[in-house]
N, C-alpha and C positions, 0 to 999 in steps of 0.2 A: 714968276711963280704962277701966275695966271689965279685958274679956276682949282686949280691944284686941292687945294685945303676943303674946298666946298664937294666936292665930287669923292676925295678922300671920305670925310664925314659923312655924308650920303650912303655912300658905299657900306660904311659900320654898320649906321641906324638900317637900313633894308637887311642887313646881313642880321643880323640881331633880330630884327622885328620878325625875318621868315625863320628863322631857328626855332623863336618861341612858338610860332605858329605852330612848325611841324612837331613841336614837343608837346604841345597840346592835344593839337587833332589827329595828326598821326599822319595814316595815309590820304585823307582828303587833304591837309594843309599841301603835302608833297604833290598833287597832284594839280592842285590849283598853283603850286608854283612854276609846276612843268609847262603847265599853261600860258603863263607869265612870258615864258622865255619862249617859248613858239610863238608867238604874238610878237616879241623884237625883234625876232629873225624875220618874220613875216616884214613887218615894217622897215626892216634896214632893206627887204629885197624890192620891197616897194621907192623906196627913195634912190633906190640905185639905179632900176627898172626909169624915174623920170629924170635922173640926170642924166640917163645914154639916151633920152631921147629929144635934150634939147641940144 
């Protein structure tokens, strides 16, 4: 089962905690989330970037 349950649960609480955000703030919660997620793409293309280069 691994990490299964822990990653699951994570998954809810971030899912839930950016909901309330953007139901609060509106458009800046949405846009600091879009930010969010440019930033892991960012990062996964960086970790990809140094595993083809060892």
């Amino acid at each position: 089962m691994g990490l299964y349950p822990y990653t699951y649960g994570a998954g809810l609480t971030i899912a839930t905690e950016v909901n309330k955000r953007i139901l609060s703030e509106g458009q800046k919660g949405i846009d600091d989330w879009i930010e969010v997620l440019k930033s892991v793409g960012n990062i996964i293309d960086e970790i990809i970037e140094l595993t083809e280069e060892l």
